[in-house]
PDB file of N, H, CA, C and O in Angstrom:
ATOM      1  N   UNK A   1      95.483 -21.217  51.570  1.00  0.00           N
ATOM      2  CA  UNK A   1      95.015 -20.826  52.889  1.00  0.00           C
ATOM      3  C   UNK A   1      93.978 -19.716  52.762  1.00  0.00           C
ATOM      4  O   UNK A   1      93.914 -18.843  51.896  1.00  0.00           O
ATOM      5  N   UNK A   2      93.108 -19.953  53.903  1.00  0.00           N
ATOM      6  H   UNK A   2      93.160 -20.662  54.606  1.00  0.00           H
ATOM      7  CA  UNK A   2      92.034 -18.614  53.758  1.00  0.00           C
ATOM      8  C   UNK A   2      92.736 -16.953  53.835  1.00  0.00           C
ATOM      9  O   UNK A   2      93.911 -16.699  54.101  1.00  0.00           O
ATOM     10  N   UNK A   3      91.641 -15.956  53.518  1.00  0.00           N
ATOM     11  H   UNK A   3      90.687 -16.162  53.302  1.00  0.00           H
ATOM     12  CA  UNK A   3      92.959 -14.751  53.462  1.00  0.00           C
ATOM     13  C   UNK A   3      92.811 -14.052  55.216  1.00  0.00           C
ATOM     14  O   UNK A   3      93.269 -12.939  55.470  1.00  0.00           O
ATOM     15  N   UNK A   4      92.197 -14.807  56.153  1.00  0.00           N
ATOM     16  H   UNK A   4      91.824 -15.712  55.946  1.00  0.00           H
ATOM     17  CA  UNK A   4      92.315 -14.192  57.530  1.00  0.00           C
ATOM     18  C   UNK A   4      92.040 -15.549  57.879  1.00  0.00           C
ATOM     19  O   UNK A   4      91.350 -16.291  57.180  1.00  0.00           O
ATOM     20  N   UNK A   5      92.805 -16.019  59.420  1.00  0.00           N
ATOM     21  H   UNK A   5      93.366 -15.417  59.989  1.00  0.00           H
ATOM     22  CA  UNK A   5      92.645 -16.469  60.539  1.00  0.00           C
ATOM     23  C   UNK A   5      92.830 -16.158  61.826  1.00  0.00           C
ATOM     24  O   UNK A   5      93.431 -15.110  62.063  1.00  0.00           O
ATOM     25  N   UNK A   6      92.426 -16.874  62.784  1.00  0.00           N
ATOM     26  H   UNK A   6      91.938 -17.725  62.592  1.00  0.00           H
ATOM     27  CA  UNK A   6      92.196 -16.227  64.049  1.00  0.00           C
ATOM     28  C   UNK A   6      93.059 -17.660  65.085  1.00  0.00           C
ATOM     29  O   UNK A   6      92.507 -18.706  64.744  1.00  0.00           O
ATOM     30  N   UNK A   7      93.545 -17.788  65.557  1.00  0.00           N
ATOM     31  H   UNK A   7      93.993 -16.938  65.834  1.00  0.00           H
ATOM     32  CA  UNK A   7      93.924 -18.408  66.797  1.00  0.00           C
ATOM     33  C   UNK A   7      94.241 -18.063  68.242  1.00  0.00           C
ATOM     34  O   UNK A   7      94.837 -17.037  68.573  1.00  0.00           O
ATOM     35  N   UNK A   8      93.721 -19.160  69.226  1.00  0.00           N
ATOM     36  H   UNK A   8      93.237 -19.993  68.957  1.00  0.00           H
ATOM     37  CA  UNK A   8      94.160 -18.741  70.598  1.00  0.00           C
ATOM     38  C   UNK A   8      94.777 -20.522  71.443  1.00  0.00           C
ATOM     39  O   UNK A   8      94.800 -21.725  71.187  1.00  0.00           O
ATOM     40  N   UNK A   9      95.089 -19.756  72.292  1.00  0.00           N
ATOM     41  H   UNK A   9      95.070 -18.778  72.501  1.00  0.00           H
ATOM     42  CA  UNK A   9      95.299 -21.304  73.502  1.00  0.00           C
ATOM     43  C   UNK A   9      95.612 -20.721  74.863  1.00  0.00           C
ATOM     44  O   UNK A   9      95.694 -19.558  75.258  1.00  0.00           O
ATOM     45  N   UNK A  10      95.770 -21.970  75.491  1.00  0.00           N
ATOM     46  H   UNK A  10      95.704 -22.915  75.170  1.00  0.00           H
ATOM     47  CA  UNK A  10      95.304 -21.499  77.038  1.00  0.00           C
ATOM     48  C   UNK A  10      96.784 -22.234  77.557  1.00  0.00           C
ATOM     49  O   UNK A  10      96.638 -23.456  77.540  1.00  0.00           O
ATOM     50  N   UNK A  11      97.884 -21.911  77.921  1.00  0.00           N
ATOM     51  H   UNK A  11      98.002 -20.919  77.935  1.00  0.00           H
ATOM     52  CA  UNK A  11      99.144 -22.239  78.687  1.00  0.00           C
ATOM     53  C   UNK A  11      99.743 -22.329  80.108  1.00  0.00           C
ATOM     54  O   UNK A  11      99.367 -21.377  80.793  1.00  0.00           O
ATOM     55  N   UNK A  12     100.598 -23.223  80.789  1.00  0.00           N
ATOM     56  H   UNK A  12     100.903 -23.995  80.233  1.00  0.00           H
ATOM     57  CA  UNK A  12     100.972 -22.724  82.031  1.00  0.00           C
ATOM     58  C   UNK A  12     102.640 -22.868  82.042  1.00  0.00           C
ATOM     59  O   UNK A  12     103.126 -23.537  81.130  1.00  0.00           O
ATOM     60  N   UNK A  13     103.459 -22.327  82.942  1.00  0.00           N
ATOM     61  H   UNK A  13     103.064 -21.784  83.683  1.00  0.00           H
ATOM     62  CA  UNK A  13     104.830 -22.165  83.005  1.00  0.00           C
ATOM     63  C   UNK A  13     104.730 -22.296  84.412  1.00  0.00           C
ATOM     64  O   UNK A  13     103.569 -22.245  84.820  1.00  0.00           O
ATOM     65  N   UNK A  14     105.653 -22.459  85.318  1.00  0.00           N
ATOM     66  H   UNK A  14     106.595 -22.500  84.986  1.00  0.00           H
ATOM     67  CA  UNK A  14     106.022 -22.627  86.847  1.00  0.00           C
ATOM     68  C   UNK A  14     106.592 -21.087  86.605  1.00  0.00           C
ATOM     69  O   UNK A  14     105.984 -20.374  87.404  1.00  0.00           O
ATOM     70  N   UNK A  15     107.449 -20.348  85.882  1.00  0.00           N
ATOM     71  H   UNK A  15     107.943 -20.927  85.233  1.00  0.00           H
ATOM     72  CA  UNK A  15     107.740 -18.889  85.930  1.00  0.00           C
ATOM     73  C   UNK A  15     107.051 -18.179  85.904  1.00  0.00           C
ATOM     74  O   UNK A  15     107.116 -17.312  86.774  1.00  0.00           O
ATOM     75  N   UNK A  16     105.851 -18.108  84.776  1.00  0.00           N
ATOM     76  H   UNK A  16     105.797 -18.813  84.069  1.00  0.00           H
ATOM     77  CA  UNK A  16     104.895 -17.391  84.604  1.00  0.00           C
ATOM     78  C   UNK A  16     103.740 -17.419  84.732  1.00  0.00           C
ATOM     79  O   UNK A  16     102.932 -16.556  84.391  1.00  0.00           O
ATOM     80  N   UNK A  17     103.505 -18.646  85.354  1.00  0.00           N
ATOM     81  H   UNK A  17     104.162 -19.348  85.631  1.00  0.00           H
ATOM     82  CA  UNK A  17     101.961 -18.717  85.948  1.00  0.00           C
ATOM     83  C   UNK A  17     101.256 -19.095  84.449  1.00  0.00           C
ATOM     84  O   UNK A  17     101.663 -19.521  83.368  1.00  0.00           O
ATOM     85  N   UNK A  18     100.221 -18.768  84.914  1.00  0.00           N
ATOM     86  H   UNK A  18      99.890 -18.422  85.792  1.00  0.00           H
ATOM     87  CA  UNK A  18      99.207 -19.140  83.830  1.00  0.00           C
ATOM     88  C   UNK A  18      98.927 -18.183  82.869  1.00  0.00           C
ATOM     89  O   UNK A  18      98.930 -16.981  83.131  1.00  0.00           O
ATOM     90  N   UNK A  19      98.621 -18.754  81.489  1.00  0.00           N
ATOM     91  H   UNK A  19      98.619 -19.731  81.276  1.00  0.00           H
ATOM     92  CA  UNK A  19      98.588 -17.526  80.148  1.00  0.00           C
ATOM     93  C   UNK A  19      98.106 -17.717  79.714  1.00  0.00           C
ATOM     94  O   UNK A  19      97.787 -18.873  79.993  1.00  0.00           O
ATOM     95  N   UNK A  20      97.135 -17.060  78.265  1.00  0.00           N
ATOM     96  H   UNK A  20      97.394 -16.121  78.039  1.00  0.00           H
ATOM     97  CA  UNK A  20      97.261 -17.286  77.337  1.00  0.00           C
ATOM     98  C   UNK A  20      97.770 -16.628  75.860  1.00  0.00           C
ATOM     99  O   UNK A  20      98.883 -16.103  75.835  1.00  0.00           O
ATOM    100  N   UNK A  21      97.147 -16.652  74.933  1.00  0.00           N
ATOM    101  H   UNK A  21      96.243 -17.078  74.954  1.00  0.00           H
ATOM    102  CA  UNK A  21      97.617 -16.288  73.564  1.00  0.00           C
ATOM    103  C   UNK A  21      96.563 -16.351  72.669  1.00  0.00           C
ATOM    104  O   UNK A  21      95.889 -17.373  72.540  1.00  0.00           O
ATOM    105  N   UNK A  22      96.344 -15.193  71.954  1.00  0.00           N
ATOM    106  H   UNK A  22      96.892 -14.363  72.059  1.00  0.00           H
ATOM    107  CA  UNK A  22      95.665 -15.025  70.801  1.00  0.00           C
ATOM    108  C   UNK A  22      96.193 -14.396  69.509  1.00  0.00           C
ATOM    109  O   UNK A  22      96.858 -13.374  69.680  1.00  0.00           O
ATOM    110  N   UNK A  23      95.985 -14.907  67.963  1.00  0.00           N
ATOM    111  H   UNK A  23      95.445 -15.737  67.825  1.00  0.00           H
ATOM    112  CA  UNK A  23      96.530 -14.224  67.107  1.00  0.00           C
ATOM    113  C   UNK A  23      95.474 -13.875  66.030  1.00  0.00           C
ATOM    114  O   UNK A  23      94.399 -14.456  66.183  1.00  0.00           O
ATOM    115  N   UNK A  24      95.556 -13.165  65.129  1.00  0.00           N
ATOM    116  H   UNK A  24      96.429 -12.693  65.004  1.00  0.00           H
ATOM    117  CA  UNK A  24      95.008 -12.751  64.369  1.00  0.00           C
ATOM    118  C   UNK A  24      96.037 -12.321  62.749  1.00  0.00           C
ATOM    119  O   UNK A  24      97.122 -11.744  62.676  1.00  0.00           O
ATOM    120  N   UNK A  25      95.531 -12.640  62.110  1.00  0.00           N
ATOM    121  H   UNK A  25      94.650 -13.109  62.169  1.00  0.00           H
ATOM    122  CA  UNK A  25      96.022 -12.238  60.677  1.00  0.00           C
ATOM    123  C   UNK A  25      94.988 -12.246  59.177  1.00  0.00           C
ATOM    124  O   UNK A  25      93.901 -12.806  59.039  1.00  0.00           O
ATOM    125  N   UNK A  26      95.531 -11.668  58.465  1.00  0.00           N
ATOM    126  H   UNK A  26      96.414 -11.213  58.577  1.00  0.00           H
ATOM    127  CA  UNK A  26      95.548 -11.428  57.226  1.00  0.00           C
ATOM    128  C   UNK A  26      96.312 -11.407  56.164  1.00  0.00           C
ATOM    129  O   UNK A  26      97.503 -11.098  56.200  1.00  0.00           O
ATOM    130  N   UNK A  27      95.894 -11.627  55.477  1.00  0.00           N
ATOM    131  H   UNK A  27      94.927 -11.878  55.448  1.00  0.00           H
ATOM    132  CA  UNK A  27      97.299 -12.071  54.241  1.00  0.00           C
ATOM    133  C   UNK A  27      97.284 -11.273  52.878  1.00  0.00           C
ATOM    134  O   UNK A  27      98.207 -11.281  52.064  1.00  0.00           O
ATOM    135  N   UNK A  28      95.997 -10.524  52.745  1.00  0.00           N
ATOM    136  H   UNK A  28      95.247 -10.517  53.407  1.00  0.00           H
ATOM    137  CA  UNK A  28      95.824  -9.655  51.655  1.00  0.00           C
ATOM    138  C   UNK A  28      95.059  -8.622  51.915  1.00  0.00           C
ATOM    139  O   UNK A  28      94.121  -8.498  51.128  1.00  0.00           O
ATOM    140  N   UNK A  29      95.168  -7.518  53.088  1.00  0.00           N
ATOM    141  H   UNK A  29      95.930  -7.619  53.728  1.00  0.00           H
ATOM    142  CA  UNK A  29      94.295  -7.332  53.432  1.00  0.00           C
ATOM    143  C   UNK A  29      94.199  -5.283  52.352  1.00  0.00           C
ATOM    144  O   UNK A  29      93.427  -4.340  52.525  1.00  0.00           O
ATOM    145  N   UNK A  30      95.006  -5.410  51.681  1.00  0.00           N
ATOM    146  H   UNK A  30      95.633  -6.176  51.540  1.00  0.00           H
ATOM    147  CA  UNK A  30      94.567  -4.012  50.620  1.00  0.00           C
ATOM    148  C   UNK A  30      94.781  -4.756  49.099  1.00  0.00           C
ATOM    149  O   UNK A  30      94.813  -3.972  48.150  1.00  0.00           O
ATOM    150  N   UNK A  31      94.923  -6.150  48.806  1.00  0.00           N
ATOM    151  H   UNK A  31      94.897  -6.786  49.577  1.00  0.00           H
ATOM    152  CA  UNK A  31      94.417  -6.652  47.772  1.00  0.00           C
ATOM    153  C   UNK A  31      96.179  -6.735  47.135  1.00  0.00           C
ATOM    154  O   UNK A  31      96.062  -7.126  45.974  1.00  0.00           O
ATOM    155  N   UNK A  32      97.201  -6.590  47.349  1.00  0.00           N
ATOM    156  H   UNK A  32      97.296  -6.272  48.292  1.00  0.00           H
ATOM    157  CA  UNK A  32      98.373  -6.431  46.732  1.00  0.00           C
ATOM    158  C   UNK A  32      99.307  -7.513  47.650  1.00  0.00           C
ATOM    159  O   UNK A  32     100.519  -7.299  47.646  1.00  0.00           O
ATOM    160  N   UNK A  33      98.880  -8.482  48.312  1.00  0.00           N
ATOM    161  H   UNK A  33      97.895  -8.655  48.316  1.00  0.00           H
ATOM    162  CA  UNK A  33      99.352  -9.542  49.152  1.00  0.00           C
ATOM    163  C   UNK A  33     100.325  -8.781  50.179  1.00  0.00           C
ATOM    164  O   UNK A  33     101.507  -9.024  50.422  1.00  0.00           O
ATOM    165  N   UNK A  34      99.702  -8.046  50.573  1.00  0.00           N
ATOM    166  H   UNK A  34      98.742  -7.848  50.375  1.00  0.00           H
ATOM    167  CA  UNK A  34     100.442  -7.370  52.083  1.00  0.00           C
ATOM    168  C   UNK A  34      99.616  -8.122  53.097  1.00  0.00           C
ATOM    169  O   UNK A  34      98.469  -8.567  53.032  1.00  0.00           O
ATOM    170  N   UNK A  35     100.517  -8.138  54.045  1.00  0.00           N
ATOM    171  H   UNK A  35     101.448  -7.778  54.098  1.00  0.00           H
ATOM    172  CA  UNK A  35     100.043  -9.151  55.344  1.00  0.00           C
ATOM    173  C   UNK A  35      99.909  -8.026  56.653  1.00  0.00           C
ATOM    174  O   UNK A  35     100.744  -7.179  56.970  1.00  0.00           O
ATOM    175  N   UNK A  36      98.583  -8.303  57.299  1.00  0.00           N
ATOM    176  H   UNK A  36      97.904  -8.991  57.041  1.00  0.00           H
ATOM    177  CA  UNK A  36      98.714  -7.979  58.703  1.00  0.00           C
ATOM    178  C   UNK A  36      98.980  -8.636  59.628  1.00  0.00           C
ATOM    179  O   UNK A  36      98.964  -9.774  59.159  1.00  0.00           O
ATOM    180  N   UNK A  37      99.299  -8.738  60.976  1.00  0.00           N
ATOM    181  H   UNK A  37      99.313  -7.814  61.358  1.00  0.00           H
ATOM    182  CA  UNK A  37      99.468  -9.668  62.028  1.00  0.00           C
ATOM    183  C   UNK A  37      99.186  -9.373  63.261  1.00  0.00           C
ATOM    184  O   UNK A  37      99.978  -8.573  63.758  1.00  0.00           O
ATOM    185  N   UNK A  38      98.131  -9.819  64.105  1.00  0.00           N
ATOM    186  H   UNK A  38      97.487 -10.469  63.701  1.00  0.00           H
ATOM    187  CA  UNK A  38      98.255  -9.442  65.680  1.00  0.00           C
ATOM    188  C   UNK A  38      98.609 -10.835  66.831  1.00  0.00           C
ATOM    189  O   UNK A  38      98.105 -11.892  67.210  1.00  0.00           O
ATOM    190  N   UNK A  39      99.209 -10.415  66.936  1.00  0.00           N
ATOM    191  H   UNK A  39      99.619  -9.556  66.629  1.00  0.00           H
ATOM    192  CA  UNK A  39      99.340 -11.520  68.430  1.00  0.00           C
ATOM    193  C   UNK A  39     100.216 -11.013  69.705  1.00  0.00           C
ATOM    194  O   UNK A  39     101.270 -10.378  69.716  1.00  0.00           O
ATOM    195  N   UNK A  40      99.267 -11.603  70.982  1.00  0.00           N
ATOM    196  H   UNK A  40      98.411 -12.119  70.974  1.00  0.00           H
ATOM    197  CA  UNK A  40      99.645 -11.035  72.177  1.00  0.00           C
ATOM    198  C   UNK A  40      99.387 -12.304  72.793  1.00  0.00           C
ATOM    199  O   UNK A  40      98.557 -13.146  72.451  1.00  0.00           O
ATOM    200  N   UNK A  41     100.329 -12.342  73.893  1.00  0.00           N
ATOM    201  H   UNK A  41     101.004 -11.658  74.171  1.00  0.00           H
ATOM    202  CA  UNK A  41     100.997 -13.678  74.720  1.00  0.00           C
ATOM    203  C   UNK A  41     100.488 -12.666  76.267  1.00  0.00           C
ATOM    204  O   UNK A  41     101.226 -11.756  76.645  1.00  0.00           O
ATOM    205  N   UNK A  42      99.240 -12.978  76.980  1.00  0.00           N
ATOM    206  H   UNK A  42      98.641 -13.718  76.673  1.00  0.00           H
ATOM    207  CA  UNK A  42      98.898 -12.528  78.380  1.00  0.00           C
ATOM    208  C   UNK A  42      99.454 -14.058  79.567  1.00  0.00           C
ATOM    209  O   UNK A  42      99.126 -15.227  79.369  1.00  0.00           O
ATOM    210  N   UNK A  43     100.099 -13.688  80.426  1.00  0.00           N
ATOM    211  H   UNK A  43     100.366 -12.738  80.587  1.00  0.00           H
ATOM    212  CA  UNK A  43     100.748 -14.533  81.456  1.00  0.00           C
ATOM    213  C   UNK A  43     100.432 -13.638  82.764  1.00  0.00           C
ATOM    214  O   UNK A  43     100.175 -12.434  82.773  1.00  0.00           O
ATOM    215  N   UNK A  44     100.512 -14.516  83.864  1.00  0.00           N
ATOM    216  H   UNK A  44     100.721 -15.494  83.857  1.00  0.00           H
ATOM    217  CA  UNK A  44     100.617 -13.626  85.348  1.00  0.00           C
ATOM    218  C   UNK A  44     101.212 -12.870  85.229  1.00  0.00           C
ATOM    219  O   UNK A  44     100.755 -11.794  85.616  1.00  0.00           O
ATOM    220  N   UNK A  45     102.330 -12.866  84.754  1.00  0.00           N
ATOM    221  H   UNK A  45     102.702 -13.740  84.441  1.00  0.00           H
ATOM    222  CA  UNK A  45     103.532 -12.133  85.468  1.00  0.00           C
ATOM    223  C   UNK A  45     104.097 -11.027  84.533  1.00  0.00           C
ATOM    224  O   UNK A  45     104.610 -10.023  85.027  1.00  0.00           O
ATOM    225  N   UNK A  46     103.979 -11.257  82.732  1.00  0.00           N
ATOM    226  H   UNK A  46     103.563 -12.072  82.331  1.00  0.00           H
ATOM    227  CA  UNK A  46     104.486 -10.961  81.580  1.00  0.00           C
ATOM    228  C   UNK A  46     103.681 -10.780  80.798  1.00  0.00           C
ATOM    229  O   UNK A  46     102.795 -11.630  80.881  1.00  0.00           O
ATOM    230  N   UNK A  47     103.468  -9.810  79.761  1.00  0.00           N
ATOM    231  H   UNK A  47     104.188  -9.119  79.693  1.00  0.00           H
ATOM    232  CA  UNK A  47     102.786  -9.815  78.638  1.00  0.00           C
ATOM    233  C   UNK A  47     103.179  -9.226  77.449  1.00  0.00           C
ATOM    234  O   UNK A  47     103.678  -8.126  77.691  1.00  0.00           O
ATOM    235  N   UNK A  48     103.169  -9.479  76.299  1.00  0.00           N
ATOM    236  H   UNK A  48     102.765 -10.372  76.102  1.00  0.00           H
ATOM    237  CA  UNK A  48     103.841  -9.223  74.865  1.00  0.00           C
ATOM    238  C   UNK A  48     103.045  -9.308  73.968  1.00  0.00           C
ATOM    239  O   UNK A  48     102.558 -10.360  73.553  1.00  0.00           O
ATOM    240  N   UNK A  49     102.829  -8.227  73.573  1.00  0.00           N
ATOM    241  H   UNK A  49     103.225  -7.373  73.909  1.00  0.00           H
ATOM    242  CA  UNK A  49     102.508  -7.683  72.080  1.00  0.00           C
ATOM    243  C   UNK A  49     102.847  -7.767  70.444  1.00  0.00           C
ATOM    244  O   UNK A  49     104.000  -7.377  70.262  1.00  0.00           O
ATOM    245  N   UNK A  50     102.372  -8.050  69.549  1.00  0.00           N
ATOM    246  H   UNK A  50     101.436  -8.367  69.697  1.00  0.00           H
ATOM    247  CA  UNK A  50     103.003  -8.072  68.367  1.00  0.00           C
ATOM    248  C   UNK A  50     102.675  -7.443  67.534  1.00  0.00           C
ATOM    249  O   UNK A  50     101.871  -8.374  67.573  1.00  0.00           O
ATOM    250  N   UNK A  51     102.337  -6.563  66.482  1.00  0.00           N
ATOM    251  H   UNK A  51     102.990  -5.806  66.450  1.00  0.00           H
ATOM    252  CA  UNK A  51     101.948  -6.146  65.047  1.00  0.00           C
ATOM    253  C   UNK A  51     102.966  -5.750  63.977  1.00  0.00           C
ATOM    254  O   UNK A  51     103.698  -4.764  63.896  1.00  0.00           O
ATOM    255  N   UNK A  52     102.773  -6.968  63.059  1.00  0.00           N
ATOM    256  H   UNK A  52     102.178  -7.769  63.125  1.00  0.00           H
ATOM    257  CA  UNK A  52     103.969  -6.764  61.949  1.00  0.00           C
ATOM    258  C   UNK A  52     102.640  -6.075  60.722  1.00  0.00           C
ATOM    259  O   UNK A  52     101.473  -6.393  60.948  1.00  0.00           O
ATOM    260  N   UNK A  53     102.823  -5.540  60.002  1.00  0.00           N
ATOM    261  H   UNK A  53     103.771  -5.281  59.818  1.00  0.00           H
ATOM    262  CA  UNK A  53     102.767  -5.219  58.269  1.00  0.00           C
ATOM    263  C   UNK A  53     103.784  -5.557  57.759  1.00  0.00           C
ATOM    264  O   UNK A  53     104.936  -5.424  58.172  1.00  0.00           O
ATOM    265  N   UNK A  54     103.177  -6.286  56.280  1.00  0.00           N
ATOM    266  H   UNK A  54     102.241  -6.395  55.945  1.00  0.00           H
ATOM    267  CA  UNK A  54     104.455  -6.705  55.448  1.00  0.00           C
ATOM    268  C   UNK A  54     103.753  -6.361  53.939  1.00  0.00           C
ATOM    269  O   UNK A  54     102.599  -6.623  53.599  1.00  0.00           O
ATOM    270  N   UNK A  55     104.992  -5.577  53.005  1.00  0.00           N
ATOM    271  H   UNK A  55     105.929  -5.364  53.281  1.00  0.00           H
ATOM    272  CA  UNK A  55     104.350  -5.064  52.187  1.00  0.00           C
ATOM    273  C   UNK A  55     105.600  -6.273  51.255  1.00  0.00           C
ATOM    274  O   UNK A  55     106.801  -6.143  51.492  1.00  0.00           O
ATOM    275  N   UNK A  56     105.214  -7.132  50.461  1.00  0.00           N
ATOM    276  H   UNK A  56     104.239  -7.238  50.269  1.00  0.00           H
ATOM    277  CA  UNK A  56     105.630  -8.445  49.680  1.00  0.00           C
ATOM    278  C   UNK A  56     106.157  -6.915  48.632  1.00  0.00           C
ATOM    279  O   UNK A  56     105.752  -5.755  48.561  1.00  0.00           O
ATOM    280  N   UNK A  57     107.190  -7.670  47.988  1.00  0.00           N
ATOM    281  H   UNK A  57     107.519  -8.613  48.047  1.00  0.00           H
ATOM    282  CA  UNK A  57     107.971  -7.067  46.501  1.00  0.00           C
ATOM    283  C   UNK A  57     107.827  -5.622  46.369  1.00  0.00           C
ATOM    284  O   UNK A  57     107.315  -4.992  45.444  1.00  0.00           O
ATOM    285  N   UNK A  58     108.585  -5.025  47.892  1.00  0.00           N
ATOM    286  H   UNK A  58     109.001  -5.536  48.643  1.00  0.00           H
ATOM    287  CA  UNK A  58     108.798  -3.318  48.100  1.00  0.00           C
ATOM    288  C   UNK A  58     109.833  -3.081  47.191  1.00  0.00           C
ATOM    289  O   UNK A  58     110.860  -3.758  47.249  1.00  0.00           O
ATOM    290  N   UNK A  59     109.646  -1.975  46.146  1.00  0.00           N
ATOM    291  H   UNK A  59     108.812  -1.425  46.098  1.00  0.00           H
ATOM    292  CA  UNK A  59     110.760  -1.588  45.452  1.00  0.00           C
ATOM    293  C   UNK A  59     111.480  -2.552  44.370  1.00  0.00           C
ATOM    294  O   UNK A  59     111.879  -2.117  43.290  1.00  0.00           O
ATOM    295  N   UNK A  60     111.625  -4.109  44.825  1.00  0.00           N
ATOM    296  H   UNK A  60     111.301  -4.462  45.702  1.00  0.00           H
ATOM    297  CA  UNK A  60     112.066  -4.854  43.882  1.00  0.00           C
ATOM    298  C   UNK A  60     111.509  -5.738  44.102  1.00  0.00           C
ATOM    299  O   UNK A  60     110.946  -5.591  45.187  1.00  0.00           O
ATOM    300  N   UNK A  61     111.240  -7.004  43.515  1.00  0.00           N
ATOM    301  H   UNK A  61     111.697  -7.123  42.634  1.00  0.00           H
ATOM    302  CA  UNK A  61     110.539  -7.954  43.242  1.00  0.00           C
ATOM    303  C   UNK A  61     111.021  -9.205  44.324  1.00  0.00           C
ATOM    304  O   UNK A  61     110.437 -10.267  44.541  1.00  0.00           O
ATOM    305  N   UNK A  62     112.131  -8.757  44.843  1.00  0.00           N
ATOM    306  H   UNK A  62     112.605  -7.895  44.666  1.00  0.00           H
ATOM    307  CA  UNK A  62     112.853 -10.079  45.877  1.00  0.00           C
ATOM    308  C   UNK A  62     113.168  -9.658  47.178  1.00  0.00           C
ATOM    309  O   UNK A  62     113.946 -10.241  47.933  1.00  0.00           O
ATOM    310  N   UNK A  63     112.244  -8.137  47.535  1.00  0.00           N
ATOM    311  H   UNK A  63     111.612  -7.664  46.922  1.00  0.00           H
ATOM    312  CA  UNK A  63     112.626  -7.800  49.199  1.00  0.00           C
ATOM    313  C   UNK A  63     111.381  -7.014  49.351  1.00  0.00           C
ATOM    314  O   UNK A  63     110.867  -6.206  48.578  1.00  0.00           O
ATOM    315  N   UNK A  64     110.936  -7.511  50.752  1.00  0.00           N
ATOM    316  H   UNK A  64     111.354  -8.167  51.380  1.00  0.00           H
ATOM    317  CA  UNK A  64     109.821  -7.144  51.231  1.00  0.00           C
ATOM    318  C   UNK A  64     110.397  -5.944  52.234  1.00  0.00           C
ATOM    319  O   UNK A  64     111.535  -5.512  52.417  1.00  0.00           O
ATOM    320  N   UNK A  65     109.077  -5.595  52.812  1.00  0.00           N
ATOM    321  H   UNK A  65     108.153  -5.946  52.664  1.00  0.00           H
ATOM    322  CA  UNK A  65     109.066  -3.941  53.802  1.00  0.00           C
ATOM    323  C   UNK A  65     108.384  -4.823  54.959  1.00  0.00           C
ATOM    324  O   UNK A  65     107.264  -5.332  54.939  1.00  0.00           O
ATOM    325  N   UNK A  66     109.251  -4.864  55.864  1.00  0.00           N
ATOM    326  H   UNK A  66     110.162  -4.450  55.880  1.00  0.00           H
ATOM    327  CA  UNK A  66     108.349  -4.718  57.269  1.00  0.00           C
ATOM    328  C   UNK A  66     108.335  -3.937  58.650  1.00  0.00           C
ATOM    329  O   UNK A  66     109.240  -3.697  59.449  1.00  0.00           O
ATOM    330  N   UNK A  67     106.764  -3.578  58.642  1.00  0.00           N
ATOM    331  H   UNK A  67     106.029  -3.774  57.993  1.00  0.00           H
ATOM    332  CA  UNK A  67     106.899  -2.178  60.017  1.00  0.00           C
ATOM    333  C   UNK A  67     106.467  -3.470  61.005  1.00  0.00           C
ATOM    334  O   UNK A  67     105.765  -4.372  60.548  1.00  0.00           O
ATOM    335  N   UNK A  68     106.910  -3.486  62.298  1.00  0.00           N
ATOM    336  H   UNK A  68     107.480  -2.754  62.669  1.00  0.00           H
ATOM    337  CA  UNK A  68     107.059  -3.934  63.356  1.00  0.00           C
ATOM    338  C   UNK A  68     106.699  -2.956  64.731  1.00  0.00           C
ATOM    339  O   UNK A  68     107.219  -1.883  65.037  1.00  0.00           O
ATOM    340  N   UNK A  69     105.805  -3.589  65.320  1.00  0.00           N
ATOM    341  H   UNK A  69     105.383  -4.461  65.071  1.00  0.00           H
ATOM    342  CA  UNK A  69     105.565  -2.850  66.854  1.00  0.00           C
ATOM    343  C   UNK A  69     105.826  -3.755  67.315  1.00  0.00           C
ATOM    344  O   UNK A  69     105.634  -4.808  66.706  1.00  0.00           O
ATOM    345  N   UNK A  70     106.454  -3.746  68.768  1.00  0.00           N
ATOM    346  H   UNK A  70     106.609  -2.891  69.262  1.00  0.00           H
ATOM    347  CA  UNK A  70     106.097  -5.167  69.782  1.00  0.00           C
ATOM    348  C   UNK A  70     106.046  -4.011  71.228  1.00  0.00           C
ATOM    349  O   UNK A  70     106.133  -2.787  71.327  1.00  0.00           O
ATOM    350  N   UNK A  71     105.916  -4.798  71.911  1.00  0.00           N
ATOM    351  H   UNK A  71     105.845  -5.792  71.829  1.00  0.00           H
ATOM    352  CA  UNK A  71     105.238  -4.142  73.463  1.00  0.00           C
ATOM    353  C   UNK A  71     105.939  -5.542  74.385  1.00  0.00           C
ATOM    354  O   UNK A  71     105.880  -6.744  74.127  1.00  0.00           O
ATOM    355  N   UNK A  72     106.469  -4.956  75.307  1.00  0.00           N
ATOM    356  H   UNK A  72     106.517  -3.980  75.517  1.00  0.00           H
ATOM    357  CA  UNK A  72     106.392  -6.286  76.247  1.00  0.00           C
ATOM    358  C   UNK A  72     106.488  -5.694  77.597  1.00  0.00           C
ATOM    359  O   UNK A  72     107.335  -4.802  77.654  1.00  0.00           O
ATOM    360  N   UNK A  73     105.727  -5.987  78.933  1.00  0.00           N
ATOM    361  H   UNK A  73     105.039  -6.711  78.886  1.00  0.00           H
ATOM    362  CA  UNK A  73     105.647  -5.472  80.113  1.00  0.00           C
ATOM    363  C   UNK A  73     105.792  -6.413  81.378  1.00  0.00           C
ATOM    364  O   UNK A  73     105.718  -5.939  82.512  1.00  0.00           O
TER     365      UNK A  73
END
C-alpha cells in the first residue's frame, strides 16, 4: 500500500440527516512504521472526530503504543 491515503463519502440516515466523512492517514510517517490517522464523520445533527498514533513494536517486539483523541458533539 502507498505510505498516505486520503478518503471521503457523502451519506444519509433518517436520524441524522445528511453527512459526510473524510479520512486521512499515514503509515510511516517518522520512517520507523508508526501510523497516523485522521477521520471525522460531519452529520446534521452529530459529529465525531478521530486521531490515533500508533507507535508498532513499543518496548517489545509484539505490543504496540497507541495515543487516541476522539471528539464527539
Amino acid at each position: 500500500a502507498k505510505q498516505r491515503s486520503i478518503g471521503f463519502g457523502v451519506n444519509f440516515t433518517t436520524q441524522l440527516g445528511p453527512g459526510g466523512m473524510i479520512e486521512w492517514e499515514d503509515r510511516n510517517i517518522f520512517g520507523d512504521g508508526e501510523k497516523l490517522n485522521f477521520r471525522a464523520d460531519i452529520w446534521e445533527k452529530l459529529q465525531n472526530g478521530l486521531i490515533t498514533y500508533t507507535i508498532p513494536d513499543f518496548m517489545r517486539q509484539d505490543q504496540s503504543l497507541t495515543w487516541l483523541i476522539d471528539y464527539h458533539y
